[in-house]
C-alpha positions in Angstrom: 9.9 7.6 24.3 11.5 4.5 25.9 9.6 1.4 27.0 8.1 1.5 30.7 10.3 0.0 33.5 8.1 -3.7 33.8 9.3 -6.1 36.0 10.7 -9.6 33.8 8.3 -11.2 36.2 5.3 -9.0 34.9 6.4 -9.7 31.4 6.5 -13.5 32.1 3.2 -13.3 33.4 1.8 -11.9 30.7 -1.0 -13.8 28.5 -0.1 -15.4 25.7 -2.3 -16.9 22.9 -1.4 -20.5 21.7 -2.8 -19.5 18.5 -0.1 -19.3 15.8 0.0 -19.4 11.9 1.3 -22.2 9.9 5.0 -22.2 10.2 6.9 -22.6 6.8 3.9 -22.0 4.6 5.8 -20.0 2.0 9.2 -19.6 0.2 11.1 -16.4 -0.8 9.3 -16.0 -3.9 6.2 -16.7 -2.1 6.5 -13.6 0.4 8.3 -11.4 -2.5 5.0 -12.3 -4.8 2.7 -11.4 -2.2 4.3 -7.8 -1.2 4.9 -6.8 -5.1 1.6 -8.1 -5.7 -0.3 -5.4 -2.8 2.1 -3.1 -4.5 0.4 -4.1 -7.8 2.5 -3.2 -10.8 -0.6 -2.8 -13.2 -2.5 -0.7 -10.8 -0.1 1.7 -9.6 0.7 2.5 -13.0 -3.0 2.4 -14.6 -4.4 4.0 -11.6 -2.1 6.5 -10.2 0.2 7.8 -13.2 -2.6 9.4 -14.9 -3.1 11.4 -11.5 0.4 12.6 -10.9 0.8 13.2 -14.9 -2.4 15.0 -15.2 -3.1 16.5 -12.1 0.5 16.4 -10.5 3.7 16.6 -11.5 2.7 16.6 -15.7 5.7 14.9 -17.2 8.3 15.0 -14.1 5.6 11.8 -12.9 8.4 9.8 -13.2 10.6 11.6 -11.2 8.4 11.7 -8.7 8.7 7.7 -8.5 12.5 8.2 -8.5 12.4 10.6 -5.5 10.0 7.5 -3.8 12.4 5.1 -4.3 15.5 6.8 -3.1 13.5 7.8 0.2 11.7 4.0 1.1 15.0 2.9 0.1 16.3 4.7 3.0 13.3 3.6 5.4 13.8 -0.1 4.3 17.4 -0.4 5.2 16.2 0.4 9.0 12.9 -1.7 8.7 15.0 -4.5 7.2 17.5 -4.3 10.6 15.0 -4.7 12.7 13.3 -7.7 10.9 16.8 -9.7 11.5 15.6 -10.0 15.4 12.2 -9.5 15.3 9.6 -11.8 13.8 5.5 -10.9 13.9 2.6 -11.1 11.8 2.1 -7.4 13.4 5.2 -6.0 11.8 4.8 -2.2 12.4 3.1 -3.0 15.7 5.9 -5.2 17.2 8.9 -3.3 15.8 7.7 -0.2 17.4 6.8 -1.9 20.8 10.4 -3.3 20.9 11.8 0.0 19.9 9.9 2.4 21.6 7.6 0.5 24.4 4.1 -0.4 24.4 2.6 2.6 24.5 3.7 3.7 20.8 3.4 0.4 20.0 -0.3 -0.1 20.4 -0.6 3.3 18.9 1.2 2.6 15.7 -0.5 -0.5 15.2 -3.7 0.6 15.5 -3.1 3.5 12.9 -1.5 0.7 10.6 -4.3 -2.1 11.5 -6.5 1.1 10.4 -4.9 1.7 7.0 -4.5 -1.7 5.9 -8.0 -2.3 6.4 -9.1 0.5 4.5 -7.1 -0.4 1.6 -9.0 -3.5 0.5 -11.4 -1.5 0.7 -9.8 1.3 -2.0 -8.6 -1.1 -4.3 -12.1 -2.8 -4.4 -13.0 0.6 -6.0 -10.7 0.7 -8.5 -11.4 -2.8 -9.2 -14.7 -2.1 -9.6 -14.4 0.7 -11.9 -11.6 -1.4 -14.0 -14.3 -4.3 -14.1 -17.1 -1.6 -15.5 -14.7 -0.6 -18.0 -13.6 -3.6 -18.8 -17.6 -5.3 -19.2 -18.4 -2.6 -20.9 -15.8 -2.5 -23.9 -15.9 -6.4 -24.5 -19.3 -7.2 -24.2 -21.0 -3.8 -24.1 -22.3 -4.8 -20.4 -23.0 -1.7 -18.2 -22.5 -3.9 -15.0 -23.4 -2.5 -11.8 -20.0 -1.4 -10.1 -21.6 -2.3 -6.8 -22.6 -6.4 -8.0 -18.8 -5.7 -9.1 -17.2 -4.9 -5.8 -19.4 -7.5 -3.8 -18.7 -10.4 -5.7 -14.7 -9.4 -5.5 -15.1 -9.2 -1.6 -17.1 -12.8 -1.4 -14.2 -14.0 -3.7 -11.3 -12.8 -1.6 -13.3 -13.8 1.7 -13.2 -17.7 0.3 -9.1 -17.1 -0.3 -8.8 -15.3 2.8 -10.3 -18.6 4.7 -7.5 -20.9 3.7 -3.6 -22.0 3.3 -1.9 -18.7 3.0 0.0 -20.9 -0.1 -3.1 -21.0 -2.2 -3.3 -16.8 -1.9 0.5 -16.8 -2.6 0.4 -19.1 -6.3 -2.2 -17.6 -6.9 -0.8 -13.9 -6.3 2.5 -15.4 -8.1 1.2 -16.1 -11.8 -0.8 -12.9 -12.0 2.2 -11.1 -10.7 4.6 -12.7 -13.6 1.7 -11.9 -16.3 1.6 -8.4 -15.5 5.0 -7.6 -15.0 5.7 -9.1 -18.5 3.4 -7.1 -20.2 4.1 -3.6 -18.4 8.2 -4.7 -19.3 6.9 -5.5 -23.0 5.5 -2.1 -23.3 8.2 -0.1 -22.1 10.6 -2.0 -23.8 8.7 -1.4 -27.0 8.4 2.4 -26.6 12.7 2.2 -25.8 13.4 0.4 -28.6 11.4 2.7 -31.3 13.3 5.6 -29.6 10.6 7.2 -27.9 7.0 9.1 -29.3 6.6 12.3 -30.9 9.4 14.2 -28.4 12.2 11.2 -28.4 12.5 9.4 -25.2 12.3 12.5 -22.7 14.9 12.5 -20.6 13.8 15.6 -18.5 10.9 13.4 -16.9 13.5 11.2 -14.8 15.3 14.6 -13.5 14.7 14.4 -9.7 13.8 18.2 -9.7 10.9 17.6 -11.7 9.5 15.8 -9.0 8.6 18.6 -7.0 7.9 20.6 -10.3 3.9 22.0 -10.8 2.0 20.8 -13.8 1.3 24.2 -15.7 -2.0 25.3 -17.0 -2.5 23.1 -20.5 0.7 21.1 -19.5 2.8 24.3 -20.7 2.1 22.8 -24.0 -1.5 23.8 -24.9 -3.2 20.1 -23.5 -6.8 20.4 -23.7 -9.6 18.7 -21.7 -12.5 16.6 -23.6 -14.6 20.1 -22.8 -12.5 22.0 -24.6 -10.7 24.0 -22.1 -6.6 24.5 -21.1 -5.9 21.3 -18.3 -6.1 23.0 -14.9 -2.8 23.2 -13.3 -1.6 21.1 -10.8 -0.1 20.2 -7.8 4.0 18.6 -7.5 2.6 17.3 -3.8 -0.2 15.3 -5.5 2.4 13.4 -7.8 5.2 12.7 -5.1 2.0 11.1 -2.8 0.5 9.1 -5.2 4.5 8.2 -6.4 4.1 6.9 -2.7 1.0 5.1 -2.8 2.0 3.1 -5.2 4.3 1.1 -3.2 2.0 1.0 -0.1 2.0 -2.8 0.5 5.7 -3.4 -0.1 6.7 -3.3 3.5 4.1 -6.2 4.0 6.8 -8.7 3.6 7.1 -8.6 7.5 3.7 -9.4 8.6 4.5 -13.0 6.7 7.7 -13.8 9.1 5.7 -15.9 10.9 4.7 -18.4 7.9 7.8 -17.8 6.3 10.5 -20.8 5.9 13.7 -18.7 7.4 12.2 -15.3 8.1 15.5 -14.0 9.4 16.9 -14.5 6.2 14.0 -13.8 3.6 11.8 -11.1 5.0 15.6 -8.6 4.6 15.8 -9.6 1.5 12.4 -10.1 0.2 11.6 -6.5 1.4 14.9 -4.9 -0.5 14.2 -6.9 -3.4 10.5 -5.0 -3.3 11.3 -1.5 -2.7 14.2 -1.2 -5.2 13.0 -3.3 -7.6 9.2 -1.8 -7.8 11.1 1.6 -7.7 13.5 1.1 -10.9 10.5 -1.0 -12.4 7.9 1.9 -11.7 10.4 5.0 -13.0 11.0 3.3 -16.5 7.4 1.6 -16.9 5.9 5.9 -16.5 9.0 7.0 -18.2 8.4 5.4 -21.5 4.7 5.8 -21.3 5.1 9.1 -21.1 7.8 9.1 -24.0 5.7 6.8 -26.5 2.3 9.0 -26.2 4.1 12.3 -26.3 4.5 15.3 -23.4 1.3 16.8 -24.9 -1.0 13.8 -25.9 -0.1 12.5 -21.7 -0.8 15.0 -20.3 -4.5 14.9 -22.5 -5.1 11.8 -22.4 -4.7 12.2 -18.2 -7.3 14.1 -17.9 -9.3 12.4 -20.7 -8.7 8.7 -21.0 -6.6 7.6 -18.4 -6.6 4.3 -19.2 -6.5 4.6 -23.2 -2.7 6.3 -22.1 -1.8 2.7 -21.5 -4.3 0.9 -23.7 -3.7 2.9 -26.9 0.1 2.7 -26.4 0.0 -1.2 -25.9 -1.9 -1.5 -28.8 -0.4 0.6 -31.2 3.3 -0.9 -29.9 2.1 -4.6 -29.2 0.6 -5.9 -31.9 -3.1 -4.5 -32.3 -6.5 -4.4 -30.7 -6.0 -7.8 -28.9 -3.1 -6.6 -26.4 -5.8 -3.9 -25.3 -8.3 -6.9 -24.3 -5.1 -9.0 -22.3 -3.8 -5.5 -20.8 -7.6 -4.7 -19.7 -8.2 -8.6 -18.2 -4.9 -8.3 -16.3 -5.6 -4.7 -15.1 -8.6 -6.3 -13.6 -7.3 -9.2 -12.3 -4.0 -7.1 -10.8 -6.3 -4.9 -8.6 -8.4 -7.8 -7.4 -5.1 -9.6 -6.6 -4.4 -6.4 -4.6 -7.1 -5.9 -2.8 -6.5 -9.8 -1.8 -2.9 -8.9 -0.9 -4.2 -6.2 1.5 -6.6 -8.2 3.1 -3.9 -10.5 3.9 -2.5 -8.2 5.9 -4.7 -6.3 6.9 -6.1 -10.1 8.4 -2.6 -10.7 10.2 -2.7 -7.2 11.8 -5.9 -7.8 13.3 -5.4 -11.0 14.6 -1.7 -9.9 15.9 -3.1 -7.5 18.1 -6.1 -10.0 18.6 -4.2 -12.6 20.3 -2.6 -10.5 22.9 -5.9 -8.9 24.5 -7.6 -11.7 26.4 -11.4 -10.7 25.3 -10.3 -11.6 21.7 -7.7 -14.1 22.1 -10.4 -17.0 21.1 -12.4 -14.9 18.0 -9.8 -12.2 16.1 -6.6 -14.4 18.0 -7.9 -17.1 16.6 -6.4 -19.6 14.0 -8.2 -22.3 11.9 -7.5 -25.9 13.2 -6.7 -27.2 9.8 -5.4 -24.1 7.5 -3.6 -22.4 10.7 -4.9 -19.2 8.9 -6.4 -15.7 11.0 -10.0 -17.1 9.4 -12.0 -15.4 11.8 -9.8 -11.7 11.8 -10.3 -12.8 8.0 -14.2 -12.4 8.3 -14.2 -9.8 10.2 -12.2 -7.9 7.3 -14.5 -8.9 4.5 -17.2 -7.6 7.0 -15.6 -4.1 7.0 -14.5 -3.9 3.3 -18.4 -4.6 2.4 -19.9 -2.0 4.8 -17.2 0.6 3.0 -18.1 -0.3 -0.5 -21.7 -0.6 0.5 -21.7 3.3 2.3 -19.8 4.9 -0.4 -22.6 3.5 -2.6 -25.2 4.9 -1.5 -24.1 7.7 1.0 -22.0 9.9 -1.6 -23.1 12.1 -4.3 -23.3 9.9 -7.5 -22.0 6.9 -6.0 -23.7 4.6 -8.1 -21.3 6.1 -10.8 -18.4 3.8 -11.3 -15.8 6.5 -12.3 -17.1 8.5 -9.2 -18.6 6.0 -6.7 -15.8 3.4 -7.0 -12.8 5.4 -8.6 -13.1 8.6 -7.0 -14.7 8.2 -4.0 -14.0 4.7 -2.7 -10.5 4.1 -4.2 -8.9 7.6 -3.9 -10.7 8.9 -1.1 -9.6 5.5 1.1 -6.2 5.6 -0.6 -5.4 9.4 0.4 -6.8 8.0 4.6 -4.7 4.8 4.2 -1.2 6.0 2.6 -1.5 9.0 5.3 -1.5 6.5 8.1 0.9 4.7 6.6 3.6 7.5 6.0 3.0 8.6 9.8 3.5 4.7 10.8 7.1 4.8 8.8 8.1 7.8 10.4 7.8 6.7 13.5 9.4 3.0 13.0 12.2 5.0 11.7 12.6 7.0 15.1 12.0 3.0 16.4 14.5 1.8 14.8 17.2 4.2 15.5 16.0 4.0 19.8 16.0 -0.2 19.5 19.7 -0.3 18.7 21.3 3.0 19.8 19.1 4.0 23.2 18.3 1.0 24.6 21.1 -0.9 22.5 18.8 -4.1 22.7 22.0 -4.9 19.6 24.4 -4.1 18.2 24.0 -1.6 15.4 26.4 0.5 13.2 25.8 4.4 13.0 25.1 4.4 9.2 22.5 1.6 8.2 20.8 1.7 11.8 21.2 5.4 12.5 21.5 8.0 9.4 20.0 6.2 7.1 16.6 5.5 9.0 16.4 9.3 10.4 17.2 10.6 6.7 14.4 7.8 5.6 11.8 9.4 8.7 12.7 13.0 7.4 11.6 12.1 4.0 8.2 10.6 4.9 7.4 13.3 7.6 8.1 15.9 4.5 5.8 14.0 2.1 3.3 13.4 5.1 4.0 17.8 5.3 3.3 18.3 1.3 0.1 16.0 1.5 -1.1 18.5 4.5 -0.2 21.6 2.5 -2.6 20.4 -0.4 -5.0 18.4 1.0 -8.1 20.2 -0.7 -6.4 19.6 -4.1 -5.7 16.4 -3.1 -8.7 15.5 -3.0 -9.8 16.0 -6.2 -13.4 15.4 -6.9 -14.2 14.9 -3.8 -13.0 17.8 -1.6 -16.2 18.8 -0.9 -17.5 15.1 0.9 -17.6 14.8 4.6 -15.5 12.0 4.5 -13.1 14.0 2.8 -12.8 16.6 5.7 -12.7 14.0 8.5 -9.6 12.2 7.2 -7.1 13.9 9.4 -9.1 14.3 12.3 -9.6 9.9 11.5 -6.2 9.2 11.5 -5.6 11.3 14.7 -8.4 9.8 16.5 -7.0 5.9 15.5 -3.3 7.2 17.0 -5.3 8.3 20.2 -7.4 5.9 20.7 -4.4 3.4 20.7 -2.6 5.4 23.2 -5.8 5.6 25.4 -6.1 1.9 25.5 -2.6 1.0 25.9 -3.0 3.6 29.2 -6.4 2.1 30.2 -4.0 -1.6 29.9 -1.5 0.0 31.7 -3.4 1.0 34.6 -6.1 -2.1 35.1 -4.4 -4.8 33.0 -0.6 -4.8 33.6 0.2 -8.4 32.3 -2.2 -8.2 29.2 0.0 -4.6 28.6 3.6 -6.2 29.0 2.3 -8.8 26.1 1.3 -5.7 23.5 4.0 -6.4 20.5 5.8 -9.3 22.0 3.8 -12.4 21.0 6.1 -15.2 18.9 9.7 -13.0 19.0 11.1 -15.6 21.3 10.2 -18.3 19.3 11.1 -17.0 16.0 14.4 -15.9 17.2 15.2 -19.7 17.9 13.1 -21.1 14.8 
């Protein structure tokens, strides 16, 4: 696991691209607004608490997010080392290079390209199905979820085109609305004392992370059917805990358009992970608390938005808050799936720019906006194709819960955030080789050496429960094709990277020295 023995002459003769982005676009709180906002506040909590409290962890949900917070803590402090000396738009993909060689390099970025691409793609679903909902309770309009998702992709394709700036302010304000209103609620539910069972303090207790929702929630919880709520799975919470901070680490891919990324992407990227983790643990905590252990674990399984709607609009002043919660739950995914095709954009055009047969189309920058607008189109491309198979290739896909919610978000979600994890764990193992085995330099033995393998050990065990219960996972769609082929995807994305980094290594030898390396000399002296 070390980088090949090249020649400084080989890696001096490498290609480069003369394609960068635009320098000094964004601010601090323009890179911190974009990673919290492919984080989404109002999503993870709307979409993925109602999962882990009904089919997960029950009330120990918010443990779960704890548990999350204490382990990506861990893997940031690594991550955030290595940003100090090394600037990309390819993040993942050049940290690993430097750490350990091209070879896992062009491996881990294809698995991360991979997952980032697909995640526009999931949280087009879920805003899809938020948008149906939405229609449908103001205006009684049973909008297709498919007219939905299209004209969501042709938006974000227009904001994908331009200034990453314009993305950023607009990211920024819907950020500050939904964080405001998520804080109002919570704050509401703390100062009335709690619901019906106080402010339930067992459901921050890291054990219950790893606890099993019981049959009925333990507490007699009934589905709209009429039957006990199925039990559940502790695994299924701590991964979709996970999942909701997926996007976080993105501050990274923006060094490169960033004013002083050796000062703001470390700090932009700690500022994320902790504050999204204490954020997320109180926001489900007093959720939870204000609609009651028995009525959450119901309303999970039965209306799993109403567990935030009702609560906001019993504690917030009426029927109005439901209609501002249900705009900015619409407007948070689409800001999301924006985010993600931000980066999913700057992955493919990293890796774009260092192969010579794309240097001029996915390498490419605009003349005027200096942004990836062709990787850009190229990610709208895929996003539709997604959206437009799950449609019509799945079982009920014109169903918005199912087609959109099920399917398309959770089923791209479960490929994406398994990637992901396995990308983590490896730039952990990169980290500790960059600056104790090859001691490119200097790092201490605690923030560059325990506390990145501790942080690998706790994604590789997440990555091991997701494994263990991958048919319950699933859900609703266990039974799809698409389902069954996620591991073997993920697998095949690692290979494939591998195979062409060897197929490089034996024909192309410059083009291979330049995998991961484009733009760290010149950031380290901007």
């Amino acid at each position: 696991m070390t980088t090949e023995g090249l020649t400084a002459e080989t890696v001096a003769e490498a290609p480069r691209s003369a394609n960068t982005l635009k320098a000094g676009a964004v601010g601090l709180a323009g890179v911190l607004f974009m990673a919290v906002a492919n984080a989404a506040p109002i999503t993870a909590m709307t979409g993925n608490v109602p999962i882990a409290v009904g089919y997960g962890n029950g009330t120990g949900a918010p443990a779960g997010f704890l548990v999350a917070t204490v382990v990506l803590t861990l893997f940031t402090v690594g991550y955030v080392a290595m940003a100090r000396h090394i600037t990309t738009a390819g993040a993942f993909y050049g940290f690993v290079t430097h750490g350990l060689g091209q070879m896992w390099g062009m491996a881990t970025g294809m698995l991360a390209t991979m997952a980032y691409v697909v995640f526009e793609g999931s949280l087009i679903g879920i805003f899809s199905y938020f948008g149906n909902y939405a229609l449908n309770d103001w205006f009684g309009w049973d909008v297709n979820w498919l007219v939905i998702a299209v004209v969501g992709i042709a938006l974000i394709a227009v904001l994908g085109y331009f200034d990453i700036s314009i993305a950023a302010a607009f990211l920024g304000f819907l950020l500050i609305c939904e964080v405001v209103l998520l804080a109002a609620l919570a704050f509401s539910v703390l100062f009335k004392g709690g619901g019906p069972d106080g402010l339930m303090a067992s459901s921050v207790n890291p054990v219950e992370a790893f606890s099993n929702l019981t049959e009925g929630g333990g507490l007699g919880a009934m589905t709209s059917a009429g039957t006990l709520v199925a039990a559940g799975s502790g695994a299924l919470g701590l991964f979709f805990a996970f999942w909701s901070w997926v996007g976080y680490e993105t501050t990274a891919v923006y060094g490169e358009e960033s004013r002083n990324p050796r000062r703001i992407i470390p700090r932009a990227t700690l500022m994320a992970v902790v504050g999204l983790g204490l954020f997320y643990t109180f926001v489900s905590w007093m959720v939870i608390a204000g609609n009651g252990a028995k009525q959450s674990v119901e309303l999970a399984n039965n209306d799993a938005i109403g567990m935030f709607t009702h609560l906001a609009a019993a504690n917030l002043g009426g029927q109005w808050v439901t209609y501002v919660y249900m705009f900015l739950m619409v407007s948070g995914s689409f800001a999301c799936a924006l985010a993600f095709h931000n980066a999913a954009s700057r992955y493919l055009f990293a890796i774009g720019r260092e192969i010579p047969a794309t240097m001029r189309t996915l390498g490419a920058t605009h003349a005027t906006h200096k942004s990836p607008h062709i990787a850009s189109a190229v990610q709208s491309a895929v996003t539709l194709v997604l959206t437009v198979g799950f449609y019509f290739l799945t079982v009920g896909g014109s169903d918005p819960s199912r087609g959109g919610y099920i399917y398309l978000y959770g089923l791209l979600a479960l490929l994406g955030t398994m990637a992901i994890l396995l990308v983590q764990t490896i730039t952990s193992v990169a980290v500790i080789w960059y600056f104790h085995v090859k001691k490119t330099h200097p790092g201490d033995g605690i923030t560059t050496g325990v506390i990145p393998a501790l942080g690998g050990v706790g994604m590789l065990y997440v990555v091991y429960l997701l494994f263990s219960n991958i048919d319950f996972a699933g859900g609703g769609a266990a039974g799809s094709p698409f389902f069954k082929a996620i591991p073997w995807i993920v697998v095949a994305t690692f290979a494939a990277g591998l195979g062409y980094a060897l197929f490089l290594r034996a024909r192309s030898p410059q083009t291979y020295a330049a995998i991961g390396r484009t733009v760290m000399e010149e950031t380290h002296e901007r």
